[in-house]
VMD Tcl script that draws the C-alpha trace (Angstrom):
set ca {
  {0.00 0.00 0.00}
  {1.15 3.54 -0.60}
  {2.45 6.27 2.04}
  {0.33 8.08 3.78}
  {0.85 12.24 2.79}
  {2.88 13.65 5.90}
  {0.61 16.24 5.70}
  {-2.48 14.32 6.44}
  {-1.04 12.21 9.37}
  {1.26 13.21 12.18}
  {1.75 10.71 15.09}
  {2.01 10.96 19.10}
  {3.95 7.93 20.44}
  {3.05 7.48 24.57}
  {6.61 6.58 26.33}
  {6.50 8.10 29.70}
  {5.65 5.08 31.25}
  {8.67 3.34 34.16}
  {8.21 -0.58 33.39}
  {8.32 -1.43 37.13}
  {7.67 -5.28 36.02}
  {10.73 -4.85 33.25}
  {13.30 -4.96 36.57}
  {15.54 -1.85 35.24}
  {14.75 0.84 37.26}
  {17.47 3.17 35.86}
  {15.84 3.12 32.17}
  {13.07 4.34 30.56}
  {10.66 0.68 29.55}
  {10.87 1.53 25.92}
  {14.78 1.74 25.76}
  {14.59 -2.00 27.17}
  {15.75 -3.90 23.96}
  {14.44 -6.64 22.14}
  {17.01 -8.34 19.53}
  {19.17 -5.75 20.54}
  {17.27 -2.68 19.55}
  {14.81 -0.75 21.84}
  {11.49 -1.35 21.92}
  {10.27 2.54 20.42}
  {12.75 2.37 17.86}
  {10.21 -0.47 16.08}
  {7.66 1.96 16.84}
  {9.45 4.84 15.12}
  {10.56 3.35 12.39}
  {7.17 1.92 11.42}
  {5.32 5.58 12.36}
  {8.00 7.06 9.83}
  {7.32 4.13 7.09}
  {3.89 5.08 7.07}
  {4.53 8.44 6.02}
  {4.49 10.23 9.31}
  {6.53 13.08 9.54}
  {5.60 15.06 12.38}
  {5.78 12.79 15.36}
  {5.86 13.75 19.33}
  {7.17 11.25 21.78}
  {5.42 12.27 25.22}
  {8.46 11.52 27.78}
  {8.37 10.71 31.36}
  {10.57 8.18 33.62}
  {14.10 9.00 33.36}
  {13.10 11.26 29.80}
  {16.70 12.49 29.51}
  {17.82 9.18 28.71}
  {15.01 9.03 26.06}
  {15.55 12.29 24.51}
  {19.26 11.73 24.49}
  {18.36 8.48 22.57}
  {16.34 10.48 20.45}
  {18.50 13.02 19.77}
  {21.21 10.66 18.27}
  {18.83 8.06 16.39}
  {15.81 10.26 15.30}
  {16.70 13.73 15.42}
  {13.27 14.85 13.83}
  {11.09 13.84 16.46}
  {9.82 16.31 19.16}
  {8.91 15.44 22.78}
  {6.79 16.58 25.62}
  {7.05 15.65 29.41}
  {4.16 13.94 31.35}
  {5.82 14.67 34.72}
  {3.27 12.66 36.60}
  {1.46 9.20 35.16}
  {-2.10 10.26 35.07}
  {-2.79 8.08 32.70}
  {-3.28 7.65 28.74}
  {-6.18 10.95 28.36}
  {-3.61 12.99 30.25}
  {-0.43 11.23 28.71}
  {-1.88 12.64 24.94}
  {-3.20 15.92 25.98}
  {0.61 16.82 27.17}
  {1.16 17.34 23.30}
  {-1.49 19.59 22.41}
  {0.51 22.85 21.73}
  {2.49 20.38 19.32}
  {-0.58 20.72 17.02}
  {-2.94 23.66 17.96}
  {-2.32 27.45 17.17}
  {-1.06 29.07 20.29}
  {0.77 31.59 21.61}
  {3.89 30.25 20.74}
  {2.72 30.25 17.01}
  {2.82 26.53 17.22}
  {1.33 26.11 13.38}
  {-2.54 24.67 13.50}
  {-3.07 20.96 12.17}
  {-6.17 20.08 11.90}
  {-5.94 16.52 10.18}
  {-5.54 12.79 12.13}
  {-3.03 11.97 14.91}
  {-2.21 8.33 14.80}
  {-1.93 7.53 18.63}
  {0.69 4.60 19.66}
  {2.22 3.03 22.23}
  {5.76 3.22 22.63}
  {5.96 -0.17 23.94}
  {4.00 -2.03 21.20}
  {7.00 -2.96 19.07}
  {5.37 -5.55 16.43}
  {2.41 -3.30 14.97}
  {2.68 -3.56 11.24}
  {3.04 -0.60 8.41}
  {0.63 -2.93 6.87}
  {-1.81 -2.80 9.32}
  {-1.29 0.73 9.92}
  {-2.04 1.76 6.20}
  {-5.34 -0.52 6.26}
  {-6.64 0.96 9.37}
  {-5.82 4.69 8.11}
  {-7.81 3.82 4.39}
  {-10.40 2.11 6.69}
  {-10.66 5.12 8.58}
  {-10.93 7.56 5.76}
  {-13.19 5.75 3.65}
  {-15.66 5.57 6.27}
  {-15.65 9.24 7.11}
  {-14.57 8.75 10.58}
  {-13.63 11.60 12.71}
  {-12.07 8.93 15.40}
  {-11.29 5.36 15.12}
  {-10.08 2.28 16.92}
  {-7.54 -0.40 15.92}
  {-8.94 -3.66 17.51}
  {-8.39 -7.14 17.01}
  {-10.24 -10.93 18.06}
  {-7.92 -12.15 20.85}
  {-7.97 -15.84 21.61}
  {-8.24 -15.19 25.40}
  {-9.81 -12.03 25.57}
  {-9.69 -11.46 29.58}
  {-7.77 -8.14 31.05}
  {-8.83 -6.50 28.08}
  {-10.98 -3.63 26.92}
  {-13.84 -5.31 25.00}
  {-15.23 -3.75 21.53}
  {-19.44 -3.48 21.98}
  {-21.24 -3.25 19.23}
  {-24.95 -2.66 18.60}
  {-27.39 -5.41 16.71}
  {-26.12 -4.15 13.54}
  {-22.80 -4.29 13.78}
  {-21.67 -0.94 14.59}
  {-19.30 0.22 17.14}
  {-20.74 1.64 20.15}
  {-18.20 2.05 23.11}
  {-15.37 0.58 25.04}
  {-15.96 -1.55 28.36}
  {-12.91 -2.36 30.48}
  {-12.73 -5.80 31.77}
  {-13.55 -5.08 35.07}
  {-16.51 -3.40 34.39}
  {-18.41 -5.71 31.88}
  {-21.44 -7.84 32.60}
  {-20.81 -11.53 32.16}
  {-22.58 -11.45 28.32}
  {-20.03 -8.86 27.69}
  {-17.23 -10.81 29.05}
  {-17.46 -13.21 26.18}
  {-17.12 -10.71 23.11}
  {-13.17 -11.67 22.40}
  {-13.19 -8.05 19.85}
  {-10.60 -6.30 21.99}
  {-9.09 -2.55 21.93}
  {-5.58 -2.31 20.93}
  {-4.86 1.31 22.41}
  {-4.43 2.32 19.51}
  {-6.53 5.28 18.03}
  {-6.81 7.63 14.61}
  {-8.55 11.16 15.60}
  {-8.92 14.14 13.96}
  {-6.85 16.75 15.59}
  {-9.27 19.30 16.53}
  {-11.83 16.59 17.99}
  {-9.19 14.84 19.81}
  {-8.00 17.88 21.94}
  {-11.40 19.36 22.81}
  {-12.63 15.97 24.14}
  {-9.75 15.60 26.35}
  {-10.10 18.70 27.90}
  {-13.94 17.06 29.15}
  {-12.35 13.51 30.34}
  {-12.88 13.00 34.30}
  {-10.50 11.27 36.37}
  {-13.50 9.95 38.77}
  {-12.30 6.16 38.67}
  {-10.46 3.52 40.85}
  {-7.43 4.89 39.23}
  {-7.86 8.31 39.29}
  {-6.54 8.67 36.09}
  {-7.65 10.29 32.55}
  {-8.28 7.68 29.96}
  {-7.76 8.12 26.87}
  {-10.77 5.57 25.94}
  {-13.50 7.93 27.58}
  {-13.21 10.23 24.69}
  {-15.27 7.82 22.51}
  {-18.28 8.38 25.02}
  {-17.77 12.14 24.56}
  {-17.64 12.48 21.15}
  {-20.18 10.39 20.03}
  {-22.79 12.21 22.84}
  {-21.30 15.13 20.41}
  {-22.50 13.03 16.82}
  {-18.87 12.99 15.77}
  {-18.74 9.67 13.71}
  {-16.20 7.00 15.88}
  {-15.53 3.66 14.43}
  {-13.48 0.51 15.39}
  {-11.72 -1.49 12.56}
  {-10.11 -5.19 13.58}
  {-7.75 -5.05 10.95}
  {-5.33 -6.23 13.12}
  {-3.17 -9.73 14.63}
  {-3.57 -10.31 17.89}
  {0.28 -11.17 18.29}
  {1.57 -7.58 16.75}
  {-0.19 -5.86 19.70}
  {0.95 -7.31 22.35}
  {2.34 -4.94 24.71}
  {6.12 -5.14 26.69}
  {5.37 -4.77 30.21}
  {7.44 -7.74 31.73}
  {10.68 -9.30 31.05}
  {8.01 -12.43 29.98}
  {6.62 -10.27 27.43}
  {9.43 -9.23 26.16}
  {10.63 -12.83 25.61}
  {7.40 -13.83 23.80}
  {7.82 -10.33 21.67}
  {11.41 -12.15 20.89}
  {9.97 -15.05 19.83}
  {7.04 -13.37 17.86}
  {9.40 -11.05 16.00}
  {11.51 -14.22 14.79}
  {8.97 -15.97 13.12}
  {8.33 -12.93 11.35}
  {11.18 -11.87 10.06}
  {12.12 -15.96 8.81}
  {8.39 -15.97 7.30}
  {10.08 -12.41 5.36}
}
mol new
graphics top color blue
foreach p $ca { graphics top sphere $p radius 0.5 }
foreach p [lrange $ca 0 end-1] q [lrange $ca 1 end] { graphics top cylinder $p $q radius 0.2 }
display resetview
């Protein structure tokens, strides 16, 4: 599939996040390698495949070590700080002046941000191009990547109404038992239009067990604002598995080395 115009797609990649499970306190979790290259440089280099150009790396735990890292491999990208883990809403609205007009004469974009997470290594350019021409040719103003995972529990489930279509995002914990069994899972990760994106942050509560700002309530409050949201499962289950644990990264290992002998 073709590129994606840089001017039609700019990306926010969340890496703030310490990896308490990874056991290397001293380093940011997406500078933990796997086959001897960090975690977010898979990330990057797919986001910049794509035809991303503009891409802002929201930085947290240890960040200097990231941006130094950043500086030296992909000189291009900008960052932002979340100085405390609030939590994935708060993590992406950290780069708003990246992408609205300000007072800093930050220029205005107004077309999708491609969110991802830093510590997804396997997603696909593949799958990233078919969920972007899924996501335009439906006239979405935000959509979700999801995919049908094989063991669906700990996961966000995808509901959908009698005919099909997507209508909201139910963490595990708070499903009813018939929604337990969908296996249609979010991935995290998220096309919005610029604009859209921003102004429904600025409305997501942090009045949950966390006390954090999710980045999933958004769909609630922009489709109580009839802005068109879709979710696409155009993706493997395997390419979204996250890196939180030294486990995962050994199963990421694995995963990445049947793919590149099947290429």
């Amino acid at each position: 599939m073709k590129k994606i115009p840089d001017d039609k797609i700019a990306t926010i990649i969340l890496a703030a996040g310490q990896g308490k499970r990874m056991k290397n306190p001293d380093l940011p979790k997406v500078l933990c390698n796997l086959n001897n290259k960090p975690l977010i440089e898979y990330v990057l280099s797919t986001a910049k495949s794509i035809g991303t150009k503009k891409i802002v790396v929201v930085v947290g735990h240890q960040k200097e070590k990231l941006i130094d890292f950043l500086k030296v491999k992909f000189p291009e990208v900008e960052t932002c700080e979340q100085a405390e883990q609030l939590g994935t809403g708060h993590a992406v609205a950290q780069a708003e002046e990246y992408f609205i007009y300000n007072s800093k004469l930050v220029p205005d974009y107004s077309n999708d941000i491609l969110i991802l997470a830093g510590d997804v290594p396997l997603i696909s350019a593949n799958t990233l191009l078919k969920f972007y021409k899924a996501h335009i040719d439906s006239d979405a103003d935000v959509s979700v990547l999801s995919t049908l995972a094989p063991d669906p529990t700990g996961y966000g489930r995808i509901v959908r109404s009698a005919d099909k279509s997507f209508q909201k995002i139910i963490e595990h914990k708070d499903a009813s038992e018939t929604e337990k069994k969908i296996n249609e899972i979010n991935s995290g990760i998220f096309l919005a239009k610029s604009r859209l994106l921003f102004a429904a942050l600025k409305n997501v509560s942090n009045k949950n067990e966390q006390k954090e700002y999710y980045l999933t309530d958004i769909i609630e409050i922009l489709k109580r604002n009839d802005a068109i949201v879709r979710a696409f499962p155009l993706a493997d289950f395997d390419e979204l598995q996250g890196v939180n644990c030294v486990e995962d990264l050994e199963r990421a290992a694995a995963s990445l080395n049947k793919i590149q002998k099947k290429n």
